[in-house]
N, C-alpha and C positions, 0 to 999 in steps of 0.2 A: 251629942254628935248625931245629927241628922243622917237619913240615908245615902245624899246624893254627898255630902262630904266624906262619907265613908268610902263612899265610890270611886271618890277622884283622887283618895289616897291611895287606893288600892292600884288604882291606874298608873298614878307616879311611879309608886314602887315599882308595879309590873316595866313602866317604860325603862327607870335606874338600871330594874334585871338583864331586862335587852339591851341597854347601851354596855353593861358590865358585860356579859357574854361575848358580842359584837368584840369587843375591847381584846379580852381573852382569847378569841378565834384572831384574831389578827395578828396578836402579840406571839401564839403559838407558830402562825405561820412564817411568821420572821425568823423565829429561834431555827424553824428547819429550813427556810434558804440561809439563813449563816452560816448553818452545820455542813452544808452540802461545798456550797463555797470555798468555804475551809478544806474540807475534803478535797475538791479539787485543786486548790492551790496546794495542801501539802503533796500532792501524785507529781504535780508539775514541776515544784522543787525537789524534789525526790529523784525524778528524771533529771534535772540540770545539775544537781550534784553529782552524781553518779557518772553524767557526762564528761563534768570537768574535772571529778577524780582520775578518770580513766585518760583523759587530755594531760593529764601532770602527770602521772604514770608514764605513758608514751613520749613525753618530752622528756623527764627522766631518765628513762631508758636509753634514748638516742642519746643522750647528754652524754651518759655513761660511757656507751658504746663510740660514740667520737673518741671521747678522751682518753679512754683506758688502751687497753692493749687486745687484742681479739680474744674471745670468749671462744667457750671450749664445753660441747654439751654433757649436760653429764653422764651419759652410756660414753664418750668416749674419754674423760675424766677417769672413768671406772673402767676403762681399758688401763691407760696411762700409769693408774696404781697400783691396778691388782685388789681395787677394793670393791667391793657390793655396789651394784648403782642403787638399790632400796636403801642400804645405808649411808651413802653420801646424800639418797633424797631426803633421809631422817636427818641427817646432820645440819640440810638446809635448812629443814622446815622448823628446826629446834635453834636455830640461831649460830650453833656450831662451827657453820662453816661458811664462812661470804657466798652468797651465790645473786644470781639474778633471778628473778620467775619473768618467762615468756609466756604470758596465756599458762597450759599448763604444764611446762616442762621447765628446767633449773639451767644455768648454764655460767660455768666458771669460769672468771679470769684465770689465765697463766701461772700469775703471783699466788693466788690460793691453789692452784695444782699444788707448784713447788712447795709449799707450807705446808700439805697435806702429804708429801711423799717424806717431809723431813720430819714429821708424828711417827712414831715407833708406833707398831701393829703389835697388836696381844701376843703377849709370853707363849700363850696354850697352843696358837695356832703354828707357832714356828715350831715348837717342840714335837707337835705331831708330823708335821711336814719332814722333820729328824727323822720322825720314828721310823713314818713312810720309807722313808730313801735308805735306811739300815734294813 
């Protein structure tokens, strides 16, 4: 092998290297606008769910609120019974007791008032209320 054919392999190769790199810096730059893209579609649908949960929510709610019978909040629930509004708020948030969430306050129909005033209250607390009044 002569020098001047060593030469022009050596050339090829060198050109192969550069079209390979070339290739590679391209191919990377693809990978990060996809990535980005993505990214920004999933923020976009992110937001349009979030919108239209909050839209089903609100129709929901007015649904409710047409049909049912008027709501009753719960500080004045917890007038109504004599019980804790922290524990009628537990008893919402634990599934316990029907309630609505408005943003962030609870608010009961009528028909769960009455239900909740026909629930016996603990033994301990009437017996001390006894003990009080002797």
């Amino acid at each position: 092998m002569t020098a001047d054919e060593r030469t022009l392999r050596e050339q090829a190769a060198l050109e192969r290297a550069r079209r390979l790199w070339a290739a590679t810096h391209q191919m990377a730059s693809s990978v990060a606008l996809t990535r980005a893209l993505a990214e920004e579609r999933a923020s976009l649908l992110e937001g349009a769910v979030r919108r239209i949960t909050d839209d089903m929510q609100d129709r929901v709610l007015r649904t409710r609120m047409r049909e049912s019978e008027p709501l009753v909040s719960l500080a004045d629930a917890a007038r109504l019974t004599g019980r804790n509004q922290d524990l009628l708020r537990r008893w919402c948030n634990q599934g316990r007791l029907p309630g609505i969430r408005i943003g962030r306050n609870w608010a009961l129909s009528q028909a769960a008032i009455e239900s909740l005033g026909a629930q016996p209250r603990r033994r301990r607390r009437l017996i001390l209320k006894e003990a009080k009044k002797d």
